[in-house]
N, C-alpha and C positions, 0 to 999 in steps of 0.2 A: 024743166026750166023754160023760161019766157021770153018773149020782151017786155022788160022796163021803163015807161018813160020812155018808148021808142029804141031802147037801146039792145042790144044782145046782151044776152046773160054768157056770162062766159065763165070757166072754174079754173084757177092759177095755180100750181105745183109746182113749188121752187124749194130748192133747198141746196146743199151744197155735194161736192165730186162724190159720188159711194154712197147717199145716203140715201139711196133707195126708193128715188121719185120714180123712176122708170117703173119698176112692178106695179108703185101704188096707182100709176096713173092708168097701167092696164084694168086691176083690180074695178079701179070707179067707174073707169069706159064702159067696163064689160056690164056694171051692173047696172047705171043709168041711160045707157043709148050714148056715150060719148065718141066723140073722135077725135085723136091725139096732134097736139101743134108744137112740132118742137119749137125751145128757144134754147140752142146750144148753137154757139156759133162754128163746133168743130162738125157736128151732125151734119150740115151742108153738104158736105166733099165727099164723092164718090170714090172709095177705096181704101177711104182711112176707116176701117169697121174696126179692129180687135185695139188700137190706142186710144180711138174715142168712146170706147165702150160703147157700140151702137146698139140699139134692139135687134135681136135676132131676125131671120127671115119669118120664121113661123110668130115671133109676135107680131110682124106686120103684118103679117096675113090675117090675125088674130081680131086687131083691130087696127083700122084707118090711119095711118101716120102723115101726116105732114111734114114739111119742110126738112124733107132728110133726102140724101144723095139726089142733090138737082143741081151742084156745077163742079165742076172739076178742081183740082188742090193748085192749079194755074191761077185759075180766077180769081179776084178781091172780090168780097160782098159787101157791102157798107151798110151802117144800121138800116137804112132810108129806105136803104134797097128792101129790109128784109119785112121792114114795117108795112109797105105798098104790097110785099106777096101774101103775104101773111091774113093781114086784113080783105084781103079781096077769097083767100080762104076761108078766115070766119066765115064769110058773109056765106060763101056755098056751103059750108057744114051746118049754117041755120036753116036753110033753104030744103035741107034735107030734114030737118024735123029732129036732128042729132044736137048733141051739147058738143060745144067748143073747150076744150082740155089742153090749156097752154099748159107746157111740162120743160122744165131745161135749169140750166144753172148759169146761162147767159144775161146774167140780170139787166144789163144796158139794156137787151132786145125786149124784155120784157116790159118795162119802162116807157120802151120808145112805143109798144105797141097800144100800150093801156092808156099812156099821160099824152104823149107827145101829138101838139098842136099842128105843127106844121115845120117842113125842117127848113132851115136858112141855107138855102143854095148858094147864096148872093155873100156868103161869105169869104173875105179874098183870101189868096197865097200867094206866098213869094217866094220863087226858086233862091234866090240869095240870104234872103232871113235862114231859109230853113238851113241852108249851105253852114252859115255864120255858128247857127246854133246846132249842128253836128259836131261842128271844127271843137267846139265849147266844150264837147260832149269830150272829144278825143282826147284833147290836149288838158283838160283841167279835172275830167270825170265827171260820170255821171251825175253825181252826187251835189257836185256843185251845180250844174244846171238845172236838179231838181229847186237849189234853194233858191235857183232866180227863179222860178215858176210860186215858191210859195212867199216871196216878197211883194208878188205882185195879184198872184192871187191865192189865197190859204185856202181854199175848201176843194180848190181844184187838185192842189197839191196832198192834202189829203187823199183823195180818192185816185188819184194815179201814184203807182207805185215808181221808185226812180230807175228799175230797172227797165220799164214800157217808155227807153226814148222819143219814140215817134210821136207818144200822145203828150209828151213832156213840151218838146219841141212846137205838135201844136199848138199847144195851150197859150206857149209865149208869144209865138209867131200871130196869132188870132190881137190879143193885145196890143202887141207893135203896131198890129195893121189897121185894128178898130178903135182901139181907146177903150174898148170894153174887155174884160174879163169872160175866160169862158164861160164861169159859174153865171155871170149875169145874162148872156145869149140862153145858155140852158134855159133859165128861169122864164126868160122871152115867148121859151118854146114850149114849156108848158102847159097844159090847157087847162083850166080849173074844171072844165065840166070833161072828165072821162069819156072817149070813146066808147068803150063799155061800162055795161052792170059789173064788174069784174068780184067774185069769191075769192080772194087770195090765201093759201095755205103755205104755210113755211115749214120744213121736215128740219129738227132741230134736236139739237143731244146734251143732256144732261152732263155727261162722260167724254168729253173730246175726245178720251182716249179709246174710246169705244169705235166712233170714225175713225178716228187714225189707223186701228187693228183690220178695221174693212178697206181701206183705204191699200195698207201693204197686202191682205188679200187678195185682192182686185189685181197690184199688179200681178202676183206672181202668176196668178192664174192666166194673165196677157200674154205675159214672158211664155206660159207651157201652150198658147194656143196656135204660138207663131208670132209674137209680135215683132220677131229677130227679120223674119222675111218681109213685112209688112213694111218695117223701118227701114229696109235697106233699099226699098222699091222705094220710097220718097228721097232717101237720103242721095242714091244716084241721080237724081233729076232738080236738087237742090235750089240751085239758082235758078231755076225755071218756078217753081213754088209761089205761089202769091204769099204775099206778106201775113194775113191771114195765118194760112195753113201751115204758116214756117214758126209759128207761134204753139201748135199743140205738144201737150209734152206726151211724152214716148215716143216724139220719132227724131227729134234734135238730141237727144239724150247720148242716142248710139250714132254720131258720128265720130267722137272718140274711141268709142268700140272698133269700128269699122278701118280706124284708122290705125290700129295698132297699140294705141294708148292707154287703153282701159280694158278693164276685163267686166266680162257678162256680169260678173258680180255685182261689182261698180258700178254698174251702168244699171243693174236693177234697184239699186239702195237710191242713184242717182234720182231714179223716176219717179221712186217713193217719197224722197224728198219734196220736188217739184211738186208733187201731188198735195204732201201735206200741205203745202205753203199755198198753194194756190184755196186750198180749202178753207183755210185760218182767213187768206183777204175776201171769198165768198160769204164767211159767216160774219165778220165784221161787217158786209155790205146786207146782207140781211136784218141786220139788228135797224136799220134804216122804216122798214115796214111795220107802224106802230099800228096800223088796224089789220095786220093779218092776225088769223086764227094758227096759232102755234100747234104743232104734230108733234109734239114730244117723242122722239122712236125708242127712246132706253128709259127700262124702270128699276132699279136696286141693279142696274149692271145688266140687264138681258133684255136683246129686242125685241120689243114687241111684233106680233105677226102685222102682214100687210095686212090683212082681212081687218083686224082690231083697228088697224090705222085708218081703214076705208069706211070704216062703222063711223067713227066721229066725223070723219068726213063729211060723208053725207050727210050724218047727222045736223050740221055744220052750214050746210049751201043756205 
Protein backbone atom coordinates (compact mmCIF):
# COMPACT_ATOMS: atom_id res chain seq x y z
CA UNK A 1 0.00 0.00 0.00
CA UNK A 2 0.72 3.67 -0.95
CA UNK A 3 -0.10 7.02 -1.11
CA UNK A 4 -3.19 8.08 -2.67
CA UNK A 5 -3.91 11.49 -3.85
CA UNK A 6 -1.28 12.45 -1.26
CA UNK A 7 -2.90 10.69 1.27
CA UNK A 8 -1.83 7.44 3.63
CA UNK A 9 -3.37 4.43 2.90
CA UNK A 10 -4.34 2.94 5.88
CA UNK A 11 -6.48 -0.58 6.68
CA UNK A 12 -9.51 -0.22 9.45
CA UNK A 13 -10.54 -3.39 11.85
CA UNK A 14 -13.49 -2.87 13.61
CA UNK A 15 -15.75 -4.96 14.85
CA UNK A 16 -17.57 -5.53 18.12
CA UNK A 17 -16.16 -6.86 22.18
CA UNK A 18 -14.88 -10.81 21.37
CA UNK A 19 -15.06 -10.99 17.83
CA UNK A 20 -11.88 -11.38 17.21
CA UNK A 21 -10.21 -8.23 15.64
CA UNK A 22 -7.18 -8.68 17.64
CA UNK A 23 -5.77 -12.02 15.99
CA UNK A 24 -7.03 -10.84 12.71
CA UNK A 25 -5.11 -7.83 12.83
CA UNK A 26 -1.99 -9.63 14.02
CA UNK A 27 -2.60 -12.29 11.16
CA UNK A 28 -2.58 -9.18 8.30
CA UNK A 29 0.32 -7.38 10.13
CA UNK A 30 2.37 -10.31 9.98
CA UNK A 31 1.65 -11.04 6.35
CA UNK A 32 1.72 -7.51 4.63
CA UNK A 33 4.48 -5.44 6.77
CA UNK A 34 1.73 -3.79 8.99
CA UNK A 35 1.90 -2.05 12.29
CA UNK A 36 -1.08 -2.20 14.77
CA UNK A 37 -3.08 1.21 16.08
CA UNK A 38 -5.21 0.66 18.63
CA UNK A 39 -8.67 2.31 18.96
CA UNK A 40 -10.03 1.10 22.13
CA UNK A 41 -10.42 3.55 24.60
CA UNK A 42 -9.85 0.96 27.71
CA UNK A 43 -6.23 -0.20 25.91
CA UNK A 44 -4.83 3.32 26.96
CA UNK A 45 -4.43 2.46 30.81
CA UNK A 46 -1.54 0.91 32.11
CA UNK A 47 -2.58 -2.09 34.39
CA UNK A 48 -5.98 -2.78 33.41
CA UNK A 49 -4.59 -5.87 31.01
CA UNK A 50 -6.87 -9.13 31.85
CA UNK A 51 -10.59 -6.84 31.95
CA UNK A 52 -9.76 -5.02 28.78
CA UNK A 53 -8.65 -8.04 27.14
CA UNK A 54 -5.33 -6.56 26.15
CA UNK A 55 -2.73 -8.25 23.66
CA UNK A 56 -0.43 -10.22 25.33
CA UNK A 57 3.19 -9.33 25.87
CA UNK A 58 4.61 -11.76 23.15
CA UNK A 59 1.99 -10.31 20.68
CA UNK A 60 3.60 -7.02 21.05
CA UNK A 61 6.58 -8.21 20.72
CA UNK A 62 5.27 -9.97 17.64
CA UNK A 63 4.15 -6.95 16.09
CA UNK A 64 4.36 -2.98 16.70
CA UNK A 65 1.42 -1.85 18.74
CA UNK A 66 0.34 1.50 19.34
CA UNK A 67 -1.61 3.38 21.44
CA UNK A 68 -1.68 0.86 24.43
CA UNK A 69 -0.50 1.59 28.13
CA UNK A 70 0.66 5.23 27.62
CA UNK A 71 -1.37 6.95 30.78
CA UNK A 72 -2.32 5.98 33.83
CA UNK A 73 -6.35 4.80 34.96
CA UNK A 74 -5.94 8.63 36.87
CA UNK A 75 -5.96 10.35 33.67
CA UNK A 76 -8.91 11.36 31.14
CA UNK A 77 -8.05 11.00 27.50
CA UNK A 78 -10.48 12.87 25.35
CA UNK A 79 -10.97 11.94 21.66
CA UNK A 80 -8.85 15.12 20.49
CA UNK A 81 -6.33 13.95 22.45
CA UNK A 82 -6.23 10.62 20.97
CA UNK A 83 -6.86 11.76 17.32
CA UNK A 84 -3.54 14.37 17.54
CA UNK A 85 -1.29 11.08 18.90
CA UNK A 86 -2.50 8.77 16.84
CA UNK A 87 -2.21 10.65 13.45
CA UNK A 88 1.20 11.82 14.31
CA UNK A 89 1.78 7.95 14.50
CA UNK A 90 0.31 7.00 11.27
CA UNK A 91 2.47 9.36 9.88
CA UNK A 92 5.83 7.53 11.42
CA UNK A 93 4.58 3.92 10.60
CA UNK A 94 4.37 5.35 6.82
CA UNK A 95 7.74 6.82 7.10
CA UNK A 96 8.78 3.39 7.99
CA UNK A 97 7.61 1.88 4.68
CA UNK A 98 4.97 -0.34 7.03
CA UNK A 99 0.97 -0.17 6.68
CA UNK A 100 -1.02 1.51 9.21
CA UNK A 101 -3.66 -1.17 10.95
CA UNK A 102 -6.21 0.81 12.99
CA UNK A 103 -7.80 -2.09 15.15
CA UNK A 104 -10.36 -1.48 18.22
CA UNK A 105 -14.06 -1.28 19.02
CA UNK A 106 -13.78 2.33 19.98
CA UNK A 107 -15.83 3.57 17.15
CA UNK A 108 -15.86 7.45 18.25
CA UNK A 109 -11.91 7.27 18.01
CA UNK A 110 -12.02 5.73 14.98
CA UNK A 111 -14.33 8.26 13.33
CA UNK A 112 -12.53 11.04 14.83
CA UNK A 113 -9.38 9.82 13.44
CA UNK A 114 -10.54 9.04 9.71
CA UNK A 115 -13.46 11.94 9.28
CA UNK A 116 -12.84 14.49 11.83
CA UNK A 117 -11.91 18.14 10.40
CA UNK A 118 -10.96 19.89 13.09
CA UNK A 119 -12.28 19.86 16.89
CA UNK A 120 -14.26 22.88 18.28
CA UNK A 121 -12.40 23.88 21.41
CA UNK A 122 -14.23 27.19 21.60
CA UNK A 123 -17.10 25.19 22.68
CA UNK A 124 -18.46 26.68 26.20
CA UNK A 125 -19.48 24.92 29.64
CA UNK A 126 -21.12 25.84 32.46
CA UNK A 127 -20.58 24.73 35.89
CA UNK A 128 -24.35 25.54 36.88
CA UNK A 129 -26.04 24.01 33.68
CA UNK A 130 -24.31 21.04 34.17
CA UNK A 131 -25.12 21.29 38.27
CA UNK A 132 -28.95 21.85 37.05
CA UNK A 133 -28.91 18.94 34.85
CA UNK A 134 -27.35 16.22 37.34
CA UNK A 135 -29.86 17.52 40.02
CA UNK A 136 -32.53 16.37 36.87
CA UNK A 137 -30.80 13.35 36.63
CA UNK A 138 -31.15 12.65 40.58
CA UNK A 139 -34.35 13.89 41.46
CA UNK A 140 -36.58 12.82 38.19
CA UNK A 141 -34.18 9.92 36.47
CA UNK A 142 -32.22 9.36 34.25
CA UNK A 143 -34.59 8.49 31.77
CA UNK A 144 -36.28 11.56 31.88
CA UNK A 145 -33.38 13.75 31.19
CA UNK A 146 -32.58 11.39 28.29
CA UNK A 147 -36.10 12.59 26.83
CA UNK A 148 -35.02 16.25 27.22
CA UNK A 149 -31.91 15.47 25.10
CA UNK A 150 -34.15 13.73 22.38
CA UNK A 151 -36.82 16.80 22.30
CA UNK A 152 -34.27 18.77 21.37
CA UNK A 153 -32.16 16.90 19.70
CA UNK A 154 -33.17 13.06 18.23
CA UNK A 155 -30.13 11.65 16.57
CA UNK A 156 -28.02 12.52 19.33
CA UNK A 157 -30.26 10.83 21.62
CA UNK A 158 -30.19 7.91 19.61
CA UNK A 159 -26.70 7.35 19.67
CA UNK A 160 -26.08 8.03 23.48
CA UNK A 161 -27.50 5.68 25.65
CA UNK A 162 -29.55 7.11 28.81
CA UNK A 163 -27.46 5.39 31.16
CA UNK A 164 -23.91 7.59 29.67
CA UNK A 165 -25.30 10.75 32.03
CA UNK A 166 -22.22 12.76 31.35
CA UNK A 167 -22.62 12.77 27.58
CA UNK A 168 -26.57 13.12 28.02
CA UNK A 169 -25.96 16.18 30.15
CA UNK A 170 -23.54 17.42 27.52
CA UNK A 171 -25.42 17.24 24.88
CA UNK A 172 -28.18 19.53 26.49
CA UNK A 173 -25.71 21.72 28.27
CA UNK A 174 -23.94 22.37 24.35
CA UNK A 175 -27.56 23.57 23.20
CA UNK A 176 -28.49 25.77 26.13
CA UNK A 177 -25.22 27.40 25.48
CA UNK A 178 -25.02 27.52 21.61
CA UNK A 179 -28.40 27.25 20.09
CA UNK A 180 -27.03 24.52 18.09
CA UNK A 181 -27.47 20.80 18.55
CA UNK A 182 -24.66 18.48 19.21
CA UNK A 183 -25.71 16.47 16.00
CA UNK A 184 -25.12 19.87 14.01
CA UNK A 185 -21.47 20.89 15.51
CA UNK A 186 -20.61 17.14 14.80
CA UNK A 187 -21.65 17.54 11.22
CA UNK A 188 -19.50 21.06 11.39
CA UNK A 189 -16.70 18.94 12.18
CA UNK A 190 -16.77 16.70 9.69
CA UNK A 191 -14.45 16.92 6.79
CA UNK A 192 -15.86 15.66 3.40
CA UNK A 193 -12.40 14.97 2.03
CA UNK A 194 -10.91 12.12 4.64
CA UNK A 195 -7.62 12.34 6.20
CA UNK A 196 -6.90 9.15 4.93
CA UNK A 197 -7.06 6.40 1.86
CA UNK A 198 -8.81 4.44 4.72
CA UNK A 199 -9.81 0.30 3.73
CA UNK A 200 -12.45 -0.10 6.31
CA UNK A 201 -13.36 -3.91 7.48
CA UNK A 202 -16.22 -4.70 9.75
CA UNK A 203 -15.99 -8.50 11.79
CA UNK A 204 -19.63 -9.23 11.87
CA UNK A 205 -21.92 -12.45 12.80
CA UNK A 206 -24.54 -14.04 11.13
CA UNK A 207 -25.47 -15.90 14.72
CA UNK A 208 -25.46 -13.14 17.55
CA UNK A 209 -25.67 -15.98 19.59
CA UNK A 210 -22.45 -17.23 18.53
CA UNK A 211 -20.79 -13.77 20.01
CA UNK A 212 -22.59 -14.00 22.89
CA UNK A 213 -21.17 -17.70 23.64
CA UNK A 214 -17.47 -15.97 23.03
CA UNK A 215 -18.44 -13.14 24.78
CA UNK A 216 -19.30 -15.55 28.35
CA UNK A 217 -16.04 -17.39 27.25
CA UNK A 218 -13.98 -14.65 27.38
CA UNK A 219 -15.13 -13.69 30.75
CA UNK A 220 -14.75 -16.83 32.47
CA UNK A 221 -11.47 -17.19 31.22
CA UNK A 222 -10.63 -13.31 32.95
CA UNK A 223 -12.31 -14.54 35.98
CA UNK A 224 -9.60 -17.95 36.11
CA UNK A 225 -6.61 -15.45 34.95
CA UNK A 226 -6.96 -13.20 37.94
CA UNK A 227 -9.28 -10.62 37.09
CA UNK A 228 -10.62 -10.82 40.92
CA UNK A 229 -6.98 -9.23 41.89
CA UNK A 230 -6.81 -6.90 38.94
CA UNK A 231 -10.43 -5.47 40.10
CA UNK A 232 -9.68 -5.00 43.42
CA UNK A 233 -6.45 -3.02 42.66
CA UNK A 234 -8.58 -0.36 40.83
CA UNK A 235 -11.53 -0.88 42.97
CA UNK A 236 -9.28 0.39 46.17
CA UNK A 237 -8.10 3.50 44.51
CA UNK A 238 -11.79 4.37 43.09
CA UNK A 239 -12.33 7.78 43.48
CA UNK A 240 -8.91 8.66 42.42
CA UNK A 241 -9.82 6.81 38.74
CA UNK A 242 -10.49 9.18 35.74
CA UNK A 243 -13.86 9.05 34.64
CA UNK A 244 -12.72 7.13 31.65
CA UNK A 245 -11.33 4.26 33.25
CA UNK A 246 -14.27 4.11 35.97
CA UNK A 247 -16.35 3.22 32.80
CA UNK A 248 -14.60 -0.33 31.82
CA UNK A 249 -16.55 -3.22 32.70
CA UNK A 250 -14.91 -5.89 34.82
CA UNK A 251 -13.64 -3.70 37.24
CA UNK A 252 -17.00 -1.74 38.59
CA UNK A 253 -18.80 -4.90 38.49
CA UNK A 254 -16.90 -6.33 41.60
CA UNK A 255 -17.39 -3.54 43.89
CA UNK A 256 -20.57 -5.29 45.19
CA UNK A 257 -18.37 -8.39 45.48
CA UNK A 258 -15.87 -6.62 47.45
CA UNK A 259 -18.38 -5.27 49.55
CA UNK A 260 -20.08 -8.11 50.89
CA UNK A 261 -23.02 -8.04 48.66
CA UNK A 262 -22.53 -10.29 45.82
CA UNK A 263 -21.16 -13.32 45.21
CA UNK A 264 -18.27 -14.26 42.48
CA UNK A 265 -21.01 -15.83 40.92
CA UNK A 266 -23.03 -12.84 40.45
CA UNK A 267 -20.62 -10.79 39.70
CA UNK A 268 -19.41 -13.18 36.78
CA UNK A 269 -23.06 -13.40 35.12
CA UNK A 270 -22.94 -9.54 36.02
CA UNK A 271 -19.95 -8.81 33.53
CA UNK A 272 -21.32 -11.00 31.09
CA UNK A 273 -24.18 -9.09 31.01
CA UNK A 274 -22.53 -5.81 30.70
CA UNK A 275 -20.59 -7.34 28.04
CA UNK A 276 -23.34 -8.42 25.95
CA UNK A 277 -25.16 -5.12 26.05
CA UNK A 278 -22.26 -3.21 25.30
CA UNK A 279 -21.71 -5.48 22.24
CA UNK A 280 -25.55 -5.18 20.93
CA UNK A 281 -24.99 -0.88 21.14
CA UNK A 282 -21.38 -1.79 19.19
CA UNK A 283 -23.02 -3.61 16.49
CA UNK A 284 -26.00 -1.27 16.06
CA UNK A 285 -23.17 1.58 15.62
CA UNK A 286 -21.52 -0.59 13.08
CA UNK A 287 -24.50 -1.00 10.94
CA UNK A 288 -23.70 2.92 10.35
CA UNK A 289 -20.59 1.96 7.82
CA UNK A 290 -22.28 1.43 4.49
CA UNK A 291 -18.99 1.33 2.35
CA UNK A 292 -17.18 -1.04 4.71
CA UNK A 293 -16.43 -4.53 3.28
CA UNK A 294 -18.28 -6.94 5.76
CA UNK A 295 -15.95 -10.09 7.53
CA UNK A 296 -18.69 -12.39 7.93
CA UNK A 297 -16.83 -14.63 11.11
CA UNK A 298 -19.66 -17.61 11.35
CA UNK A 299 -20.99 -19.90 8.55
CA UNK A 300 -23.81 -22.81 9.21
CA UNK A 301 -22.83 -21.96 13.04
CA UNK A 302 -18.82 -22.47 13.01
CA UNK A 303 -16.00 -19.90 13.01
CA UNK A 304 -14.40 -19.36 10.40
CA UNK A 305 -10.38 -19.48 10.86
CA UNK A 306 -8.49 -16.15 11.26
CA UNK A 307 -6.28 -17.22 8.24
CA UNK A 308 -9.71 -17.51 5.91
CA UNK A 309 -10.64 -14.23 7.43
CA UNK A 310 -7.19 -12.60 6.54
CA UNK A 311 -7.38 -14.25 2.98
CA UNK A 312 -10.46 -11.95 2.06
CA UNK A 313 -8.90 -9.41 3.65
CA UNK A 314 -6.27 -8.76 1.69
CA UNK A 315 -7.97 -9.91 -0.94
CA UNK A 316 -10.08 -6.85 -0.24
CA UNK A 317 -7.49 -3.66 0.41
Amino acid sequence: MSMVNGKIQTISILGPTASGKTSLALEVASRIGGEIVSCDSMLLYRDMNIGTAKPTCEEMRAIPHHMINIISAEEDFSVADYTEMASEIISEIKSRNKVPIICGGTFLYHDSLINIKSFNTEIPSDDSIRKELYEISEIKGREFLHEMLREIDPESAEKIHFNNVKRVVRAIEIFKLTGKTKTEIDKEQISDDPFYDDRLFVISFDDRGILYERINKRVDEMISSGLENEAKYFTDKWDALGTTARQAIGYKEFIPYFSGDKTKDEITEDIKLATRHYAKRQMIWLRRYKKAHILTADVNGEIRSVRELADELITNI
